[in-house]
C-alpha positions as CSV (number, residue, x, y, z in Angstrom):
1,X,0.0,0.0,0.0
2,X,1.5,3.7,-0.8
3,X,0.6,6.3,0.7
4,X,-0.5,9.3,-1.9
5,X,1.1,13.3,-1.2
6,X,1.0,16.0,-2.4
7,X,4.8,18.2,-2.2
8,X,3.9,21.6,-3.6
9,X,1.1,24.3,-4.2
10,X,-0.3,27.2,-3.4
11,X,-3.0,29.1,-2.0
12,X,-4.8,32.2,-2.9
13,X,-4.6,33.3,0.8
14,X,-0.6,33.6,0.5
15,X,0.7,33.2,-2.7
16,X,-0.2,36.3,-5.1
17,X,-1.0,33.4,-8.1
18,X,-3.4,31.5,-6.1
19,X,-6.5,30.5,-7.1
20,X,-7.5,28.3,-4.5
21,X,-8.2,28.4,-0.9
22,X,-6.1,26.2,1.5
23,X,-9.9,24.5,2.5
24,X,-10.2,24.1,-1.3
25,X,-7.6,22.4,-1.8
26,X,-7.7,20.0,0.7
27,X,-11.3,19.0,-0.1
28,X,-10.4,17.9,-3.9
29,X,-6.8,16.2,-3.1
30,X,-9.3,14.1,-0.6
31,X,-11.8,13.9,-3.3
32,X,-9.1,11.9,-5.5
33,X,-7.8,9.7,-2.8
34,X,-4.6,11.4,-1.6
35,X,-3.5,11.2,2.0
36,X,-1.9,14.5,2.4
37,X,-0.5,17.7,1.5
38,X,2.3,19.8,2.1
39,X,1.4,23.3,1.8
40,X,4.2,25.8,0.3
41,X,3.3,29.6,-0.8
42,X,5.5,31.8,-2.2
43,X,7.4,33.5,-0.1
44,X,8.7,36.8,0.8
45,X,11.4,36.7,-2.3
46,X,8.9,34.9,-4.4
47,X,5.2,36.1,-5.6
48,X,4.1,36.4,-2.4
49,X,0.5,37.7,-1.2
50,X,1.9,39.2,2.1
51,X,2.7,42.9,2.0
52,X,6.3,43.4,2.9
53,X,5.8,46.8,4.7
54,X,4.3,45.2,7.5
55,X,6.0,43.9,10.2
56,X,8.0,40.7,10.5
57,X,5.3,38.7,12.8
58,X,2.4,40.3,11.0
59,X,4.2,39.1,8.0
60,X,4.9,35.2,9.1
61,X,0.9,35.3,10.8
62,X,-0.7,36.3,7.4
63,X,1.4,33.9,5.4
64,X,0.7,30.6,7.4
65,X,-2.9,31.6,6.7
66,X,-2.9,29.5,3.5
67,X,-1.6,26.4,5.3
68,X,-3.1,26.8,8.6
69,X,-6.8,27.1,6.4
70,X,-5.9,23.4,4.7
71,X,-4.8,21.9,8.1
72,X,-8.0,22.8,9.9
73,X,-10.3,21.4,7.1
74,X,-7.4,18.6,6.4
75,X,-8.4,17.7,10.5
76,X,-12.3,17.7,9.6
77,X,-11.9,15.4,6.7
78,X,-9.3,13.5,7.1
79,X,-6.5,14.8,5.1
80,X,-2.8,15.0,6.4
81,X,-2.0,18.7,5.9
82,X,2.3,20.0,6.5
83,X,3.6,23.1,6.0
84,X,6.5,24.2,3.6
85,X,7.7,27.4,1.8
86,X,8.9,28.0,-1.9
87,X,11.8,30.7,-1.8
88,X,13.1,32.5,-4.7
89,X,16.3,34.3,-5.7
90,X,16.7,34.8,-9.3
91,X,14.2,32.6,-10.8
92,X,16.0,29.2,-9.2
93,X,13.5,28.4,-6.5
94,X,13.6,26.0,-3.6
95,X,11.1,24.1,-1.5
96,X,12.1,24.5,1.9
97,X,10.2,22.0,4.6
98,X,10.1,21.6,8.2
99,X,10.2,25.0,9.6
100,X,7.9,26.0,12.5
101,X,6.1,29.6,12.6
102,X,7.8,30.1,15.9
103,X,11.5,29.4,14.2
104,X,10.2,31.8,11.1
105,X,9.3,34.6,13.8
106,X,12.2,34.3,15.7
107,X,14.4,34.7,12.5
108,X,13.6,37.6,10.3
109,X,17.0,36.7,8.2
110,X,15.9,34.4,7.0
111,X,14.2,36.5,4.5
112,X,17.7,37.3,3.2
113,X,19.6,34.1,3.4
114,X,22.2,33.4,0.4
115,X,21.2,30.0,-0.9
116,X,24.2,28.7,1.6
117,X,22.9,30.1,3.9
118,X,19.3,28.7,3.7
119,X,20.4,24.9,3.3
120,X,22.9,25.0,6.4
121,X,20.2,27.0,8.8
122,X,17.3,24.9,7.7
123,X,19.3,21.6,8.6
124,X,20.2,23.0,12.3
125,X,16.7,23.7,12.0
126,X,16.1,19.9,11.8
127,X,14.6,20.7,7.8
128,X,15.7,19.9,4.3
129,X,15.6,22.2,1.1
130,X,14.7,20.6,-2.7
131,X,15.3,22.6,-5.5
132,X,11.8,23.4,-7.3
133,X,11.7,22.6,-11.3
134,X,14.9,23.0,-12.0
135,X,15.4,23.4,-15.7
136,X,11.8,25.3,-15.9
137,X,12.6,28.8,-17.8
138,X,10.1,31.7,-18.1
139,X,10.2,35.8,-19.1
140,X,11.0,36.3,-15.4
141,X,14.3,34.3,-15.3
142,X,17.3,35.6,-16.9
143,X,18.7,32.0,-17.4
144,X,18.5,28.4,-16.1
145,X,20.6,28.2,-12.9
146,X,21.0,24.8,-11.4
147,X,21.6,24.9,-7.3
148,X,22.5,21.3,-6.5
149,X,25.0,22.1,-4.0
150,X,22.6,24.2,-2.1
151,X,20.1,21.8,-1.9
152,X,18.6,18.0,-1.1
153,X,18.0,16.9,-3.9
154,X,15.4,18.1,-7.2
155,X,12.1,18.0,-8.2
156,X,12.1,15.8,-11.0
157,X,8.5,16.2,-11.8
158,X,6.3,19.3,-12.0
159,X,3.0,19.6,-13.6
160,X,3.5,22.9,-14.5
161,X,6.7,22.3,-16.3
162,X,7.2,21.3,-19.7
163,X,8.2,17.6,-21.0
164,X,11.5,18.6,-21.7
165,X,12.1,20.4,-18.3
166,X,11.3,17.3,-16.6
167,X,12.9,15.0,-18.9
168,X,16.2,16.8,-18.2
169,X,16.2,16.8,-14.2
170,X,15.2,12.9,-14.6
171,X,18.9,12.7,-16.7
172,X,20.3,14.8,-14.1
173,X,19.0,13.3,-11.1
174,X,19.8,9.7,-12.4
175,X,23.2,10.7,-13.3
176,X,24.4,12.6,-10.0
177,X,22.6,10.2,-7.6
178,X,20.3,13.0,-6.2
179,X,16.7,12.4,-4.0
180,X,13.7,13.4,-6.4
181,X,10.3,14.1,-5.8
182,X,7.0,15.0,-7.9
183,X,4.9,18.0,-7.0
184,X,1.7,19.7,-8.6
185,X,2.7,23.2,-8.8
186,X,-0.9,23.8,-8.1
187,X,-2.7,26.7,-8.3
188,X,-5.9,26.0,-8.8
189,X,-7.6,22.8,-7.6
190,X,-10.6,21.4,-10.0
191,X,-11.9,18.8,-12.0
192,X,-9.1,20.2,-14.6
193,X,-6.1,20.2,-12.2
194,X,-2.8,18.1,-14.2
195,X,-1.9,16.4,-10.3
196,X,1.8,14.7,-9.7
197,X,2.7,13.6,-6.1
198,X,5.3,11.4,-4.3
199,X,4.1,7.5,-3.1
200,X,5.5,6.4,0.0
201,X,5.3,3.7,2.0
202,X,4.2,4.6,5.1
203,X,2.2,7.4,6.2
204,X,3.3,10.9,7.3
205,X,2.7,11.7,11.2
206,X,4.5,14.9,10.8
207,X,6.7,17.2,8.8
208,X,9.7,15.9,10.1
209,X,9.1,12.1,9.2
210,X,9.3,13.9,5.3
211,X,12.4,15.6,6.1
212,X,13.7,11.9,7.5
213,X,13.1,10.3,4.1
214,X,14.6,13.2,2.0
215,X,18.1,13.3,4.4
216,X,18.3,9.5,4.3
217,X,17.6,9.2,0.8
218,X,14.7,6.4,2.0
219,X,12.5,5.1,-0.9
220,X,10.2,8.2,-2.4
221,X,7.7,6.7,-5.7
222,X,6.3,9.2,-8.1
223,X,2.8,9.6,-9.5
224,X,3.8,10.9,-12.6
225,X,2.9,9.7,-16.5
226,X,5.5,7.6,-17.4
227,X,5.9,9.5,-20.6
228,X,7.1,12.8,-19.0
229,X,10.9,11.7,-18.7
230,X,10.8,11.1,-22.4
231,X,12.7,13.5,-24.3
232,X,9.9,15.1,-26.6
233,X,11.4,14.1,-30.6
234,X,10.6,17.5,-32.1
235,X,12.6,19.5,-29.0
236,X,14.6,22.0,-30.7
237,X,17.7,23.3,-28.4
238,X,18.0,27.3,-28.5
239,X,19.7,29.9,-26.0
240,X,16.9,29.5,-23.2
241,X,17.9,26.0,-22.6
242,X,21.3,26.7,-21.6
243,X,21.5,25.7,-18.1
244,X,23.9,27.0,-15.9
245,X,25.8,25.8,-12.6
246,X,25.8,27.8,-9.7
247,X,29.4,27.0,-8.4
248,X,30.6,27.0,-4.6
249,X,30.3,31.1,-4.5
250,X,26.9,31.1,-6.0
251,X,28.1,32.3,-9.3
252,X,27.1,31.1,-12.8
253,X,29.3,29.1,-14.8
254,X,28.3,26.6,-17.8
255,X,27.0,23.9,-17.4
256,X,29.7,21.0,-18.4
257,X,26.6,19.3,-20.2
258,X,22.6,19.8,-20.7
259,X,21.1,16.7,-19.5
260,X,19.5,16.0,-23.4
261,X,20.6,12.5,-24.2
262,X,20.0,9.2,-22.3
């Protein structure tokens, strides 16, 4: 038996993109059998919903409010509802899991961590940090920038990518040994919603027991087509592909390859 989850989405209550409430969501990811989510708005570098004038606490309070919404209809219905945060810096993004809101309060820093920075706080934190869809491009990115050594492992699967973008982090997960997980990307939860989620083998009791599997590289299955790690036939290479390394100091440097042949 697997247990079905749900790594990353959004709500309208704390991401500016959102479309669904946090109660939303966790009525249709119970409506198609999964056991949990994990909850992770934008935030404060990202496309956040919280207004950065306000004070720190303020801040942290109003952007729980997306998770904290899921978690109390998560408890009515049965639905396993953690928390997490997607952080940006310049377009690379990062899932960060198994902070508390009384850690994010107690460290308004945090908000301007270097990507160092956030993986070696969030591990004496007791977390873990994945980077987010890492070959996606769009108009807001300057280039693709590929964080492994500031991070878990990847996420191999987005439904918000395209084929290609996942195709590519399969290559490069397989090839550099890395943990990789499957999220949604959602936005918007409906009878339309594209849904991709991690299988494991026993169920969640807490944040923490995900950060477990992640550090000690346990067994993670992903609900994903198998058709997605296929690289498309008709992908034509051009400049916005180029993916870059980020080296030890954070800089960009070329890639030594591009992850387009098996």
């Amino acid at each position: 038996m697997s247990f079905l989850y749900e790594t990353h989405m959004h709500t309208c209550l704390a991401s500016k993109c959102g479309k669904s409430t946090g109660k939303e969501h966790a009525r249709f990811y119970k409506s198609i059998g999964f056991t949990g989510i994990i909850m992770t708005d934008h935030f404060f570098r990202g496309n956040t919903a919280v207004d950065r004038e306000l004070p720190w606490e303020e801040r942290i309070d109003l952007f729980w409010r997306g998770y904290e919404d899921a978690k109390e209809e998560g408890d009515r219905i049965g639905l396993d509802v953690f928390f997490g945060l997607e952080q940006n810096f310049q377009g690379d993004e990062y899932l960060v899991y198994g902070l508390t809101k009384e850690y994010m309060k107690a460290h308004p820093e945090m908000e301007h961590w270097t990507r160092r920075q956030q993986l070696e706080e969030v591990h004496k934190a007791g977390g873990c940090v994945i980077q987010a869809h890492p070959f996606r491009i769009r108009n807001y990115m300057g280039k693709i920038r590929l964080g492994t050594a500031f991070c878990d492992g990847i996420e191999a699967a987005n439904a918000g990518n395209e084929q290609i973008d996942d195709a590519r982090a399969m290559l490069l997960g397989r090839e550099r040994g890395l943990v990789m997980t499957a999220g949604s990307d959602n936005h918007l939860s409906g009878p339309l919603s594209s849904i991709y989620g991690v299988e494991l083998e026993k169920r969640l009791t807490s944040i923490a027991d995900y950060v477990k599997i992640i550090m000690e590289k346990a067994r993670i299955g992903l609900k994903v087509p198998e058709e997605r790690f296929i690289i498309p036939a008709d992908f034509e290479m051009d400049e916005r592909h180029l993916a870059w390394m980020l080296d030890e100091n954070e800089q960009d440097v070329p890639a030594e390859k591009q992850w387009l042949t098996p």
